[in-house]
Every structure is written in C-alpha cells, then in structure tokens.
C-alpha positions as CSV (number, residue, x, y, z in Angstrom):
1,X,120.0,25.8,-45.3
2,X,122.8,25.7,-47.7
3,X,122.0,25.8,-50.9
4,X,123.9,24.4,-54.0
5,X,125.3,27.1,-56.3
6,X,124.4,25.1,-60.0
7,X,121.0,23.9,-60.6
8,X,120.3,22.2,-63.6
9,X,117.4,22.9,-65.5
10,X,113.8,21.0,-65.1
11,X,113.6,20.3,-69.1
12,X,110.2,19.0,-70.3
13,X,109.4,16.0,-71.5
14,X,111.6,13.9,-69.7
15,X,114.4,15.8,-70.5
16,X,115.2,16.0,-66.9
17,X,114.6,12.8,-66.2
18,X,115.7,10.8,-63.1
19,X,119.2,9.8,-64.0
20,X,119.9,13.2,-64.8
21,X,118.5,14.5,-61.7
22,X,120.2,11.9,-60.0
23,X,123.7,12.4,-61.7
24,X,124.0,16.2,-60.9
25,X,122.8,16.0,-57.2
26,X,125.7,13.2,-56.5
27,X,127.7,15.8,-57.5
28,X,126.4,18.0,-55.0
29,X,124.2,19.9,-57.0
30,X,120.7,20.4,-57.1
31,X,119.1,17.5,-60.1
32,X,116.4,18.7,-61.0
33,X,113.3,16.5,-62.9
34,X,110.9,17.9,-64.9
35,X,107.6,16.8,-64.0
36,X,105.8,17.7,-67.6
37,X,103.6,15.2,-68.9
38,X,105.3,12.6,-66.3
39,X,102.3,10.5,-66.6
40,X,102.1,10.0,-69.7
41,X,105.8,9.4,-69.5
42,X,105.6,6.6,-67.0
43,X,103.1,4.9,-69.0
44,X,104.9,4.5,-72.2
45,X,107.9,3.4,-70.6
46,X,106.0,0.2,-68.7
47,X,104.8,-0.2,-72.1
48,X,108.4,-0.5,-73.3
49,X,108.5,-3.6,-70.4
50,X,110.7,-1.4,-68.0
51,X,114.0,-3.7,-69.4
52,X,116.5,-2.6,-66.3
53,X,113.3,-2.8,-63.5
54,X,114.0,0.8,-62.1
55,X,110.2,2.0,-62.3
56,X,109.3,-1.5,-61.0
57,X,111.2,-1.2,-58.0
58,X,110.0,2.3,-57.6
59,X,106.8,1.2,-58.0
60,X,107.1,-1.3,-55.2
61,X,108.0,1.5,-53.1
62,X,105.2,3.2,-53.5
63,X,103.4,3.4,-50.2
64,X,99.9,2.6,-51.9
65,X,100.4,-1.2,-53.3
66,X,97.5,-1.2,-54.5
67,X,97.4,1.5,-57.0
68,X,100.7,0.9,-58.3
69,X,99.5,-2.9,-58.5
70,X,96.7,-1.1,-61.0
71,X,99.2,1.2,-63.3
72,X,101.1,-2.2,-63.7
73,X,98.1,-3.7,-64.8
74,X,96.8,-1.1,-67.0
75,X,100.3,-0.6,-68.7
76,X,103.2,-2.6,-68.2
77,X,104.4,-4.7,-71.2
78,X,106.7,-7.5,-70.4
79,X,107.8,-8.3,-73.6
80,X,107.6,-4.6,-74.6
81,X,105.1,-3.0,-77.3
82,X,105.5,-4.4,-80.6
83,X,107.1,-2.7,-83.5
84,X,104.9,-0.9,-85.2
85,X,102.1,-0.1,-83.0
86,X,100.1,2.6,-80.8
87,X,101.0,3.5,-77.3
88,X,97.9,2.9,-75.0
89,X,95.7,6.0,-74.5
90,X,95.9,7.7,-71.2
91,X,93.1,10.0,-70.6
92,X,93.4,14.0,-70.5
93,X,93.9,16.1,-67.7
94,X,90.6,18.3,-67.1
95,X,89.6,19.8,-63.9
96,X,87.5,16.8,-62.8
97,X,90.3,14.2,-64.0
98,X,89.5,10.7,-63.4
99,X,90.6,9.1,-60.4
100,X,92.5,6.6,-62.1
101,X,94.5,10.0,-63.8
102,X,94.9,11.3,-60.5
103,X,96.5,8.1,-59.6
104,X,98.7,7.5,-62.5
105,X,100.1,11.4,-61.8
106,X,101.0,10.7,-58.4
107,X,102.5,7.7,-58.4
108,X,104.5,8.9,-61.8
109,X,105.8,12.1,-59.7
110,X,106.6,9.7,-57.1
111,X,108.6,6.9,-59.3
112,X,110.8,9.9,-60.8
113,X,111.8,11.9,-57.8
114,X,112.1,8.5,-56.0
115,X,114.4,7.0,-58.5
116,X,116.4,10.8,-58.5
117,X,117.0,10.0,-55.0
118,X,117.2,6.9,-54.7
119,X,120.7,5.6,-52.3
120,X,122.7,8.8,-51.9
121,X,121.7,11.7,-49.8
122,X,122.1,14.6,-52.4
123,X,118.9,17.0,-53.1
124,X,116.2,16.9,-55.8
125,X,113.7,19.3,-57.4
126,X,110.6,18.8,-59.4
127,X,110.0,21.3,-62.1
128,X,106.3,22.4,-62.8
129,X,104.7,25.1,-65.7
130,X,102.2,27.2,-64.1
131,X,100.6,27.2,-67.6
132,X,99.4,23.5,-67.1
133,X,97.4,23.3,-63.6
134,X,95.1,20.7,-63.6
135,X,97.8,18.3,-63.3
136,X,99.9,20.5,-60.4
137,X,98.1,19.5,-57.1
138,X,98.6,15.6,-57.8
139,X,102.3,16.4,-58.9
140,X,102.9,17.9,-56.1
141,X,101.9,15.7,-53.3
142,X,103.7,12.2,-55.4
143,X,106.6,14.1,-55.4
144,X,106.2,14.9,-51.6
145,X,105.9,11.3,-50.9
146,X,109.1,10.6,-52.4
147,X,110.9,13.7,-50.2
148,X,111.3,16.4,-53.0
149,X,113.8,19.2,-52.0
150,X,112.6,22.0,-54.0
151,X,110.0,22.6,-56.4
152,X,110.6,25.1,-58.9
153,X,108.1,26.9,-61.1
154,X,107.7,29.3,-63.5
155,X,105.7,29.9,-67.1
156,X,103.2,32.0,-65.1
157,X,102.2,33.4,-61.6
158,X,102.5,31.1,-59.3
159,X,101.5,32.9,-56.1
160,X,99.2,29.8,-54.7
161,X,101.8,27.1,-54.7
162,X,103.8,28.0,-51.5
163,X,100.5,27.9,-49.1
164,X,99.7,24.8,-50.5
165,X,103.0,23.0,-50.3
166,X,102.4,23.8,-46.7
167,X,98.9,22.6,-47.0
168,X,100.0,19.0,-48.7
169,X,103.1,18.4,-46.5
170,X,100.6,18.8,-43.1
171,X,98.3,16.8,-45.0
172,X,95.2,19.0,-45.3
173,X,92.8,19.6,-48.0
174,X,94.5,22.2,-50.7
175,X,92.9,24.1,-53.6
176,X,94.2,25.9,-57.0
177,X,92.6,28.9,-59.2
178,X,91.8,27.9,-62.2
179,X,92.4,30.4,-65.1
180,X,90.2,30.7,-67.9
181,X,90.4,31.4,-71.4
182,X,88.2,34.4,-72.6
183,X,84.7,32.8,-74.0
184,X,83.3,34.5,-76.5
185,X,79.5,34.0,-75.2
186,X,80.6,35.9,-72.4
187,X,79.4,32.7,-70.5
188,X,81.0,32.2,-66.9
189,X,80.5,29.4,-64.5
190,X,78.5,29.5,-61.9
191,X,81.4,29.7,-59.9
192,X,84.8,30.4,-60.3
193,X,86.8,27.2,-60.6
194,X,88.9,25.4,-58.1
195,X,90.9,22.9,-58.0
196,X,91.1,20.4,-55.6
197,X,93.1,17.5,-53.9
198,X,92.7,16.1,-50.6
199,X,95.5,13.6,-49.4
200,X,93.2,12.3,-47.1
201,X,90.6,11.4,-49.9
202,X,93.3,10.4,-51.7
203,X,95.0,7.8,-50.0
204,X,91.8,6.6,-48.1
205,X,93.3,6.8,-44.6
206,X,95.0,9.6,-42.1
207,X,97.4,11.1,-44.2
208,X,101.3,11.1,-43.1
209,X,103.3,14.7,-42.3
210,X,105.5,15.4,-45.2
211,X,108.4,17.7,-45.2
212,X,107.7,20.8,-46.6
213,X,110.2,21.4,-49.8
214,X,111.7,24.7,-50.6
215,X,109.8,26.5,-53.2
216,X,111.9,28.4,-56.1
217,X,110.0,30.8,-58.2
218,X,111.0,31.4,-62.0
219,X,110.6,35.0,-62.7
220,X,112.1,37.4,-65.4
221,X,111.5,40.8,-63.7
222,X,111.9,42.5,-60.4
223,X,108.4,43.5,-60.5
224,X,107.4,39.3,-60.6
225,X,109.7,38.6,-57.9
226,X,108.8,41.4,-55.6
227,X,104.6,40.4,-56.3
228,X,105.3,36.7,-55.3
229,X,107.7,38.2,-52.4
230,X,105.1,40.1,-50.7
231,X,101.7,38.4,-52.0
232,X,102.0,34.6,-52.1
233,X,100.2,32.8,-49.6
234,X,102.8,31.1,-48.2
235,X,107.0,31.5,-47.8
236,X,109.1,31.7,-51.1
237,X,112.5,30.7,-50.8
238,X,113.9,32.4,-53.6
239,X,114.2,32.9,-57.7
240,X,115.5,31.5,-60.6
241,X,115.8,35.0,-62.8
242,X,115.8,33.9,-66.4
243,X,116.6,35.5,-69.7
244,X,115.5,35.6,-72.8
245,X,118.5,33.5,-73.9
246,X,117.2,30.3,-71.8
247,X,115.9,27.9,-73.6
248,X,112.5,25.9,-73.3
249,X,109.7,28.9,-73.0
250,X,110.5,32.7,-72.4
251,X,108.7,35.3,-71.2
252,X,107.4,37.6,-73.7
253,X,108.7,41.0,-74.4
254,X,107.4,43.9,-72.4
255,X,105.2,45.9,-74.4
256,X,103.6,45.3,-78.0
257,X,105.3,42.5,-79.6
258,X,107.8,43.6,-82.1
259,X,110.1,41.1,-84.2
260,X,113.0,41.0,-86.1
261,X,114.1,40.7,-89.3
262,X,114.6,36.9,-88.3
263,X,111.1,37.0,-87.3
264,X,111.7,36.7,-83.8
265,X,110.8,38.4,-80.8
266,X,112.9,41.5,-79.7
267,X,113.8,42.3,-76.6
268,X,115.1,45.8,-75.0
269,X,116.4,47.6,-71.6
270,X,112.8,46.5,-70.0
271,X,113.5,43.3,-70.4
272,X,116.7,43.0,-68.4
273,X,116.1,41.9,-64.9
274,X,116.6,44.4,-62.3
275,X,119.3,42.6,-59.8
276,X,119.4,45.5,-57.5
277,X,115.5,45.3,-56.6
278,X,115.7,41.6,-56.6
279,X,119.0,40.9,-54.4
280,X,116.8,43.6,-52.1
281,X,114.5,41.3,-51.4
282,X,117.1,39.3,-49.6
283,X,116.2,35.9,-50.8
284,X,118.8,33.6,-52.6
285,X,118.5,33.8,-56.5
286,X,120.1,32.2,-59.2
287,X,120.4,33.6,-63.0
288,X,119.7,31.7,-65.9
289,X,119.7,31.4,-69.4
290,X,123.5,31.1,-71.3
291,X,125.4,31.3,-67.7
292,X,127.2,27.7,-68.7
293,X,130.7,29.2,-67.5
294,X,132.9,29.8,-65.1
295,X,133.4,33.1,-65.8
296,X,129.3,34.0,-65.9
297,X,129.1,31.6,-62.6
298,X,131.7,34.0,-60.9
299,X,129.8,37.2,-62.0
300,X,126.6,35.8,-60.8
301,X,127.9,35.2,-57.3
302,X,129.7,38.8,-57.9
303,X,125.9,40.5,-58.6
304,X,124.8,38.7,-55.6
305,X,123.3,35.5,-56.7
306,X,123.4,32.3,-55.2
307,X,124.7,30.5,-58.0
308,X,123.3,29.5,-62.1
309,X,121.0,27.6,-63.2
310,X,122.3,25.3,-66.2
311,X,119.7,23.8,-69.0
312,X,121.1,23.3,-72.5
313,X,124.7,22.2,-71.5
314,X,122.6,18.9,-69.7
315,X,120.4,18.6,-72.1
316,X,122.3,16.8,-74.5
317,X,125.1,14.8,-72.2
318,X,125.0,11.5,-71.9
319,X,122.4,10.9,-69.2
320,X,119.6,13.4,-70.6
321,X,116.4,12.1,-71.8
322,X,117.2,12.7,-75.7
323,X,117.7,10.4,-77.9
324,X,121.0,9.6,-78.8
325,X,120.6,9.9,-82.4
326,X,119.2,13.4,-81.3
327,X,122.2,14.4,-79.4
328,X,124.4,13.2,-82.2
329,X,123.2,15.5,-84.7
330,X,123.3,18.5,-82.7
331,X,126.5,17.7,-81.4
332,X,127.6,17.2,-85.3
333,X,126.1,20.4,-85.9
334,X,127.7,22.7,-82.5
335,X,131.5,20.9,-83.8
336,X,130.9,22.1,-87.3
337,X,129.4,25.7,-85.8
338,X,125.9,25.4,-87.8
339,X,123.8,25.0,-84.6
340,X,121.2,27.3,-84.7
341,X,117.9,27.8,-82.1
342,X,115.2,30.5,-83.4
343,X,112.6,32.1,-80.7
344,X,109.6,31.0,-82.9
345,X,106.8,33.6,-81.0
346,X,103.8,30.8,-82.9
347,X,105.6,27.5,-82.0
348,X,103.9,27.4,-78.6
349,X,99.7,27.1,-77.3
350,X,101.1,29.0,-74.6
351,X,101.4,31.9,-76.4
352,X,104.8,32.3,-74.8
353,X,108.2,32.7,-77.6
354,X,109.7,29.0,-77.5
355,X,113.1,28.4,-78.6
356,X,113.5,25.6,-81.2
357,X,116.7,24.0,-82.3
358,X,116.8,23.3,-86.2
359,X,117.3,20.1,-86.8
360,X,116.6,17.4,-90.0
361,X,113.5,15.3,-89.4
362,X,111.9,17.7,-86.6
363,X,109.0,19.6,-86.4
364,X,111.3,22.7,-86.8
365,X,111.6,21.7,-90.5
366,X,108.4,23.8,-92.7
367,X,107.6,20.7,-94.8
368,X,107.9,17.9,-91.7
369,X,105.6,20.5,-90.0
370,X,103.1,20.9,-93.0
371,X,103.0,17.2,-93.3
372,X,101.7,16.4,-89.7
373,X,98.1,15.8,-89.4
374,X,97.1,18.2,-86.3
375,X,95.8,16.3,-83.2
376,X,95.2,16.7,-79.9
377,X,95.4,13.2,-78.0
378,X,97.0,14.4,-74.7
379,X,96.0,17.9,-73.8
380,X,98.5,19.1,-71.1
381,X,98.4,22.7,-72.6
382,X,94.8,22.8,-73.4
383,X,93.0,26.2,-71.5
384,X,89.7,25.7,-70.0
385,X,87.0,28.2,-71.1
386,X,83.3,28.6,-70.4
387,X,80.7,27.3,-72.4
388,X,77.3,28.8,-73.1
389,X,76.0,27.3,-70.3
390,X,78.5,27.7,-67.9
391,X,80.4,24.5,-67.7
392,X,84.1,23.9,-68.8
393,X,85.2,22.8,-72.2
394,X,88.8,23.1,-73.1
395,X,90.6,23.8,-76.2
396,X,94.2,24.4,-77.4
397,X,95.5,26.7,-80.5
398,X,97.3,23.5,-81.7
399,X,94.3,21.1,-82.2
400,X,92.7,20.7,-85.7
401,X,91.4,24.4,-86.5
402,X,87.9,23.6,-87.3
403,X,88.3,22.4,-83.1
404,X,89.3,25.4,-82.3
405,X,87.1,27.5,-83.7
406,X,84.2,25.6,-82.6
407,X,85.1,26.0,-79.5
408,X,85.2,29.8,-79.6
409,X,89.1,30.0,-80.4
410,X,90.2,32.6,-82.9
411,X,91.8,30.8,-86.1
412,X,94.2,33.8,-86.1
413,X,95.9,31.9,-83.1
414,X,96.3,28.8,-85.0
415,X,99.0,29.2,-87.7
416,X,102.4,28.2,-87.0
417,X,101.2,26.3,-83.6
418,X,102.7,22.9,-82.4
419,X,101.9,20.8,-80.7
420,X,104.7,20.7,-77.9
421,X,103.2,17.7,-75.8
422,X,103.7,15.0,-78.4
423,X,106.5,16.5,-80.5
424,X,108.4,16.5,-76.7
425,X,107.7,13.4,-76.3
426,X,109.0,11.9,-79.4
427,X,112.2,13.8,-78.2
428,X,112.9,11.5,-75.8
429,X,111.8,8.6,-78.0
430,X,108.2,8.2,-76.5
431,X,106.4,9.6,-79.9
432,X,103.0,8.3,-80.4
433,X,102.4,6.1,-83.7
434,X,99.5,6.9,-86.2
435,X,98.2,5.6,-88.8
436,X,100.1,8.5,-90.9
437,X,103.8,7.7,-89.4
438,X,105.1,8.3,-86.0
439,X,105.1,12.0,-84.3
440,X,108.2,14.1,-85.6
441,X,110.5,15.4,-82.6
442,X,110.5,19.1,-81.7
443,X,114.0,20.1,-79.9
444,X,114.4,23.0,-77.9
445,X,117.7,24.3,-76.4
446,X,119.1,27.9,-75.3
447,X,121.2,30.4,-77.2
448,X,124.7,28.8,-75.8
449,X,123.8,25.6,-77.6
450,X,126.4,26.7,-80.3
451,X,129.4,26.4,-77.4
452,X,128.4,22.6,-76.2
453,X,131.8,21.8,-77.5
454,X,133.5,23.0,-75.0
455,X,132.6,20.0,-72.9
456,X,133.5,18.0,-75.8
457,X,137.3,15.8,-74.7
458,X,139.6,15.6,-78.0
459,X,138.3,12.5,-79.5
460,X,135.1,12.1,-77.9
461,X,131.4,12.9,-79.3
462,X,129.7,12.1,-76.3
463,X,130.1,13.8,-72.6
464,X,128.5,13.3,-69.2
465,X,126.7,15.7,-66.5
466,X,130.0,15.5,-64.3
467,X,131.9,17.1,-67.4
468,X,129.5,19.7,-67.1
469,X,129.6,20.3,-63.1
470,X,133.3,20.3,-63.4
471,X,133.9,22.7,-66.2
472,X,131.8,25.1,-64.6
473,X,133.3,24.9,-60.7
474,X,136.8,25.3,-62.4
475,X,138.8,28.2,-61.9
476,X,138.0,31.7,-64.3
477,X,139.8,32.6,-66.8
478,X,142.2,35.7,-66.1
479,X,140.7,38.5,-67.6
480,X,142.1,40.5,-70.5
C-alpha cells in the first residue's frame, strides 16, 4: 500500500467536510472528513433545501431507498427553513438510540464519504473521537458502504475499533465497551455495557462484504502507540503522533496538571513523543500539530515518518466548512499578526485542553459566553453513568448545573465548560435558533494559525486546499 505523505486533518463539525475531503484527495492526498455530529449535520442542511442537490444525489445512492426516502421525509426543506426559526430536533445519541437515529447516522456517514469520493479515484478517511461512542459502530459501517480508505481515531483508547472494522466489512455482528462515568451511588449495571450493531439487522437482508479500510490511530506517546500495537484486537496500520500544538483537543499533560501564567496547560520533556520507540514499531506514522511546511515535512520524513498531517492550514481555505465571514476575520487578524489560540484546560466536557481561537462574536469572548443560556439539546459528548438502580442516565459538565449535579456530577466540573456540539456547529453556519438569539460560534485552530498568510497570493484574502498541498510539496528552504 502506498500511502500519501500529507493528510489533512478530520476537523469537527463539518470542518472537514466533503469538498474538502474531496479537494485534497484529487490532489493525491488523503481528504479526510470528520464524521462528528454528521447527523445532525445532514439534517440541517436538507433543512436548508440542499440548493446544488449534492446530498440528494447521494442519497439516491444509498443502497437502502427506503430509509433515505424517510430522512427526506423527516427533514428535507425545499424551499429552505424560514428566516428566523428552529432547526428540527434530532434525537440524542444513547446506548439504545432509536432506530430511526441509527439510520439517520448511517446514511449521513454514507452521504459524506460518498460525496468525498464521488468521480475520481483518490482516497478518503473518516475521522472519529473515541470520547463519543454510542454513535461509532453506525459511523463506521455508512462510511463502509460508501468505500472509506482509512479511518482515523484518536481522543482516547481506541483498541476495539480495528477487530471490528474487520467484523463490519465481513458483515458480522460487532460490539463496543462502553465507558462509564464514576456514579456516586456506587451503583453499577447489571452488566457491563455494550454496544451493538449488526449489519444484518440493520439492513434487513444478507449483508454485502465490504472492504476493510486502513485504521490510523491518533496517539501522543510511545507508550499509546506501543499498547494499541501489541493489544488491539485487530491490525493497526499505523499513527498519527500529535502534539500539543495541534489544534482541536489535546492530550493532557502527563502528571498533575500545572498551568501557566496564561492559564494554560504546560507541557514538558514527558510530553514529547518518543520517535525512536514509535518508528520501532515499524508501522508508518505521520506527525502532527504545526508541521504546515516544507521544511517540518522534510524533517518528518528525516525522523522516519511517513509524511504530516495538516489541520489549521485547511481549516480556513476556501473549501472548509467555516463560514466565510469566519475565515475572513481570522484571516484579517493572521495579516495584521493579532491571531491568537489559548489551550483553555475548562473549554471542553471532555476534560481534555481544547484550543480556542479568539475571535469577536464567539464563545471565546467572557461576556458572549456569560450571556448564553446553558443547554444541552444534542448530547454527543454526554458520559453515560449508573444510576441507583443500575440503569444508564447520561450527563455532560456543560448542561445547566443544577442537571448536572442532579445527576451525580460535581459542580466543580462545570465552570468555564462549553458546550462544543452546538457552538461547532454554528461554526459552520448550522447554529441552532432559540428563543434567546442564535448559538454563538466557538473556533478552534492550532498554534501555526498566526502563519496562514503564507498561503495568502499578493492581493488575495482568500486561498484554496491546492495552495496548501503545493506550498507544502515544494522544495525546502536551504538552511542557514
């Protein structure tokens, strides 16, 4: 297998969407889309009345008419949603998510990675969090239908995925751990949790053999790598090795958590990724986080790596998910060298640090965060948690407080929280309207953010993905 040497990064919420993807691998890279929240994704936009017919015609791909024929009817707008008003509900993701949920998050992993695809013969990823894994198995298997290339996946431990990308591609039965939030009954299920998807069940008929895509871990450590090396249940096929200076979530510092003056998280000599154990595992790998040159490209392949992966120099070119307006005032802000992304170690449920750009209007403002009424209305990074009696309830540190504590969370978890799913999604200009005003944006990029310029032409205030494949396959710079 030949592998490309520049992967761009799976950026959530529809970041990395399909003409991203799709732009990158026809230039012989690997696109990658971010499958976060991609049902949600696909519902809004029907409701939007799908103007160009792209996830119409994906949708009539889909080998299952009949449930496509059902998303259509449950959310496609013709004549678009009217100014002014709500996005239709879709329901949370839980372990025992509705069928129709199930549905909707297959077909939506299938519609992207079609569309990513669709006429040229370049490869295509799907990027998943381990932190959100009720909604994996289902993402998985739509984006197997539509021929993924690679998955990638990171944001955790994700040592079951490879056995059951070989489970889903023969078509058998598969089945997920499900991690659990401390309770503070003590309570435990009867059982511990699983989740489950059967293609089979799923498609009501004998399920077709899919090819098996290559699986890509995201690690930060030698020691990760090396576990999910030697103890996954199924074949690995190599690592993205990521850095603190990546953008999106990073992992947290080893040790007790110390920060700065800045109030951010510091990092140290432990942190640093050990290349020698890693390149002795002898599987490909790739470095990221603020390797957007040709000069870190070339001392990646020099320390043994296959290649980079790219995020923040995609994120704001032309064919990225953000909205324009977005990209524009970031853009303003890299030419007039005020760009500036904090590691904010509250900003995420995760509990992971979460780079945040600072931008006017956003949730990275104190006041425009202040001002927004919590909610929880879509639940990706809620954590399942035992009740008294032993069934699952689920809560998340960025719901109302008085919700989270009733739940058993600790209010000391709450301050500073946001809540990523809908402030991601109004990123890409899918926020949800309330009563209140419509859900402030929340932007994340990595620590190079400040040099986007450089893929700025004289003149121009806009570039493009290829601007970004080129600038990086071009010849080093001599060194000093």
């Amino acid at each position: 297998m030949v592998h490309p040497q520049i992967i761009q990064g799976g950026m959530g919420v529809a970041v990395s969407g399909w003409r991203l993807a799709r732009a990158v691998s026809q230039l012989g890279q690997l696109g990658v889309v971010s499958g976060t929240l991609l049902p949600v994704v696909l519902a809004r936009r029907l409701q939007h009345g799908d103007p160009d017919g792209a996830l119409r015609r994906a949708l009539a791909a889909f080998p299952c008419p009949a449930m496509a024929g059902r998303i259509l009817a449950a959310y496609f707008r013709p004549e678009g949603r009217p100014d002014g008003t709500a996005y239709s509900a879709v329901s949370m993701p839980n372990a025992s998510s509705s069928g129709a949920l199930i549905e909707l998050t297959v077909v939506a992993n299938f519609v992207e990675i079609f569309l990513a695809k669709e006429n040229h013969s370049g490869l295509v990823g799907l990027n998943l969090l381990q932190k959100i894994q009720v909604a994996t198995l289902p993402s998985l298997y739509g984006a197997m239908l539509a021929g993924v290339d690679y998955v990638l996946m990171g944001a955790g431990i994700p040592r079951d995925i490879p056995g059951a990308l070989d489970q889903l591609a023969a078509g058998e039965s598969t089945e997920l751990p499900l991690d659990l939030a401390p309770s503070p009954s003590g309570a435990t299920p009867p059982a511990p949790p699983r989740l489950h998807f059967s293609p089979r069940i799923f498609l009501n008929c004998e399920p077709p053999r899919l090819r098996r895509p290559h699986f890509l871990a995201i690690v930060s450590s030698a020691v990760l790598a090396t576990t999910l090396a030697r103890k996954s249940n199924g074949r690995v096929d190599g690592f993205i090795v990521e850095g603190e200076l990546a953008g999106g979530h990073n992992t947290p510092p080893r040790g007790p958590l110390k920060l700065s003056l800045a109030g951010e998280p510091v990092y140290g000599p432990r942190d640093v990724p050990e290349l020698d154990k890693i390149r002795a595992l002898g599987l490909p790998f790739w470095l990221a986080g603020a390797n957007a040159t040709p000069e870190k490209l070339a001392a990646a392949l020099a320390s043994g790596a296959h290649g980079v992966q790219v995020g923040t120099a995609f994120a704001f070119c032309e064919e990225s998910g953000i909205t324009p307006a977005l990209k524009r005032e970031a853009l303003a802000l890299v030419r007039s060298g005020e760009a500036r992304v904090f590691t904010d170690p509250q900003a995420s449920p995760t509990g992971f640090p979460f780079k945040v750009l600072a931008l006017a209007g956003t949730l990275s403002e104190p006041e425009v965060y202040a001002a927004r009424a919590r909610v929880c209305d879509l639940g990706y990074l809620r954590q399942a948690f035992a009740r008294p009696d032993g069934t699952l309830g689920y809560r998340c540190a960025g719901e109302p407080v008085e919700a989270y504590e009733r739940k058993g969370g600790d209010c000391a978890e709450t301050p500073g929280r946001k809540c990523l799913c809908n402030g991601l999604l109004a990123t890409v200009g899918l926020g949800q309207r309330h009563r209140d005003g419509d859900e402030p944006a929340l932007v994340t990029a990595g620590n190079d953010v400040s040099e986007l310029s450089r893929y700025l032409s004289p003149g121009c205030n806009t570039y493009r993905a290829k601007d970004v494949v080129h600038a990086l396959l071009a010849a080093p710079s001599p060194a000093n």
